[in-house]
C-alpha positions, 0 to 999 in steps of 0.5 A, a space after each residue: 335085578 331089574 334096572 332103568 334105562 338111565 342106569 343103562 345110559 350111564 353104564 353105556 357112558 362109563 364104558 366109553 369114558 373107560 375106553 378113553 381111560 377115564 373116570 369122569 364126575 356126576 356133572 360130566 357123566 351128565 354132559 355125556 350121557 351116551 344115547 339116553 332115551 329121553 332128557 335127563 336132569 343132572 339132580 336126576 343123574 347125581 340121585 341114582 349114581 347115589 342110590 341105585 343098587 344096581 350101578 352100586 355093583 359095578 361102579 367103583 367111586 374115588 376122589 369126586 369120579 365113578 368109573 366102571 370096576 372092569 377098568 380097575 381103580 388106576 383110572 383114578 389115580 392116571 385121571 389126576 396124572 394127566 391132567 398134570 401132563 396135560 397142562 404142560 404140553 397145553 402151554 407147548 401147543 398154545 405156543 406151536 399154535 400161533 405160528 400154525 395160525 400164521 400159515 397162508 391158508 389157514 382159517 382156525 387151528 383147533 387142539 384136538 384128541 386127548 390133549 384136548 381133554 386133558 388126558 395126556 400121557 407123557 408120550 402124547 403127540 400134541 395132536 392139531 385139527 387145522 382148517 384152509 381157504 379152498 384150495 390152499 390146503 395142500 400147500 399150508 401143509 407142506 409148509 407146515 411139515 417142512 418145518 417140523 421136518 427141519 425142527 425134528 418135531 415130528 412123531 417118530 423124530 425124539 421130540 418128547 412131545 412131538 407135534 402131529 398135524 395128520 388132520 386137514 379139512 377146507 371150509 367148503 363144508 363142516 359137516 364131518 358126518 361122511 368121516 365116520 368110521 363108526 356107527 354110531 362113532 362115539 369117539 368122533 362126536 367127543 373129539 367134535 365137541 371137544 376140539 379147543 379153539 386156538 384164538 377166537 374165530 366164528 369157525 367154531 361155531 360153524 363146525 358145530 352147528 353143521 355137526 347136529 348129528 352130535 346131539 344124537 349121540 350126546 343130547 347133553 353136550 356142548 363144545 369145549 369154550 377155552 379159558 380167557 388166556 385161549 381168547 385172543 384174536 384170531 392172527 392174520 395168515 401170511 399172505 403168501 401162498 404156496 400154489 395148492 396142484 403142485 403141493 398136492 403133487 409133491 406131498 403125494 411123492 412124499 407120503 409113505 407108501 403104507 399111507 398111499 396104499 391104504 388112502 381113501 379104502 376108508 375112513 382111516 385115511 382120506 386123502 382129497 384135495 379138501 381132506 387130509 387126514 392120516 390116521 392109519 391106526 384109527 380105533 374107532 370102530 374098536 372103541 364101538 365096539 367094546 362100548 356095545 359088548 361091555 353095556 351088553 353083557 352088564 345091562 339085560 336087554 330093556 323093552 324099546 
């Protein structure tokens, strides 16, 4: 059956979404349209979801969302799930955002990974990307683990919706290009463009403009602007500070030895003075992966 390169687009799309345990709408497969070789239309989009033969056999439609038959039809009903999941573990992290808002150091604190996109489970961390002044990275952290410590709020400590702070970056830089652990690393470019913005700051929009790249991955997307409740000014930080060379020195004796012995081979775990991040279990590359294997064996090969 001969097939277009949108048709093949869209496959690709759905394979992502899937890996994510989504099942996304004709106006979000639009917004993220993996890779097309042109610019589409959402009408152009919405016209072949509805008539081609050949996604006809390989997607299944439920409830208003398409996703790809292989994932089954649970995808559907787990998309309605969490999204009820997700509201209430929302309201928890606007709450646990305001005093990470407080901390001295920090420029913006963003909700990130699938809270962000309103996918939890209840077992989801409520998972943060936190932005410092230079230098005061290390100390903000220290502060702020040593009071989920002391609240026994962390993963791993019986908190039902423990709260991971595993993600730091100063603002000597936005560009997160140099933290792909994929390529191309859909999974990054989606969590880039769908970080929720805890209080209105311009860091937002400095994060995205420095991250271009993005647009090459997903020409049609956008970052996430939240709801009127999310928009409030962004608090000023406690003014003081603790001092950035001996909180680097004390966090490092602390940090597990697993984590220290895989810090900076990749970009799994990084650890700098203007970087923390500590995901030991990233699955990036595996989400890449089984995007190119599933377009791969469901598309034939199209001339370029």
């Amino acid at each position: 059956m001969a097939i277009g390169q949108l048709e093949q687009a869209i496959i690709k799309t759905l394979a992502f979404a899937g890996t994510q345990k989504l099942a996304w709408s004709a106006f979000e497969i639009h917004k993220w349209l993996v890779t097309p070789d042109k610019t589409y239309t959402f009408l152009e989009v919405d016209q072949l979801l509805h008539l081609s033969p050949f996604l006809a056999s390989y997607l299944n439609f439920k409830h208003g969302l398409y996703a790809l038959k292989e994932f089954g039809e649970a995808v559907f009903q787990e998309r309605g799930d969490r999204y009820i999941y997700s509201q209430a573990k929302l309201r928890k992290a606007e709450r646990v955002s305001r005093w990470l808002r407080l901390l001295p150091g920090v420029e913006a604190v963003f909700i990130c990974n699938s809270l962000a996109w309103l996918n939890a489970n209840p077992s989801s961390d409520l998972d943060f990307f936190i932005l410092t002044k230079p230098g005061k990275l290390w100390g903000a952290r220290l502060i702020a683990t040593t009071i989920l410590k002391l609240l026994r709020a962390r993963p791993g400590e019986g908190s039902a919706s423990p709260i991971c702070l595993s993600f730091w970056h100063d603002t000597s830089t936005f560009d997160l290009s140099y933290l792909a652990g994929a390529n191309p690393d859909y999974y990054l470019a989606f969590w880039l463009t769908n970080l929720w913005p805890c209080g209105v700051s311009e860091f937002p929009d400095r994060l995205w403009s420095a991250n271009h790249w993005v647009k090459k991955i997903f020409p049609n997307a956008w970052p996430l602007i939240p709801p009127p409740l999310w928009t409030t000014r962004f608090i000023q930080p406690l003014a003081f500070y603790f001092p950035d060379p001996l909180a680097y020195w004390v966090s490092q004796k602390l940090l597990p030895p697993y984590l220290r012995a895989h810090a900076n081979q990749s970009t799994d775990v990084v650890i700098s003075p203007s970087v923390i991040k500590l995901h030991l279990h990233d699955r990036r590359a595996k989400f890449a992966m089984e995007v190119e294997t599933i377009t791969n064996r469901l598309c034939p090969i199209l001339p370029l």
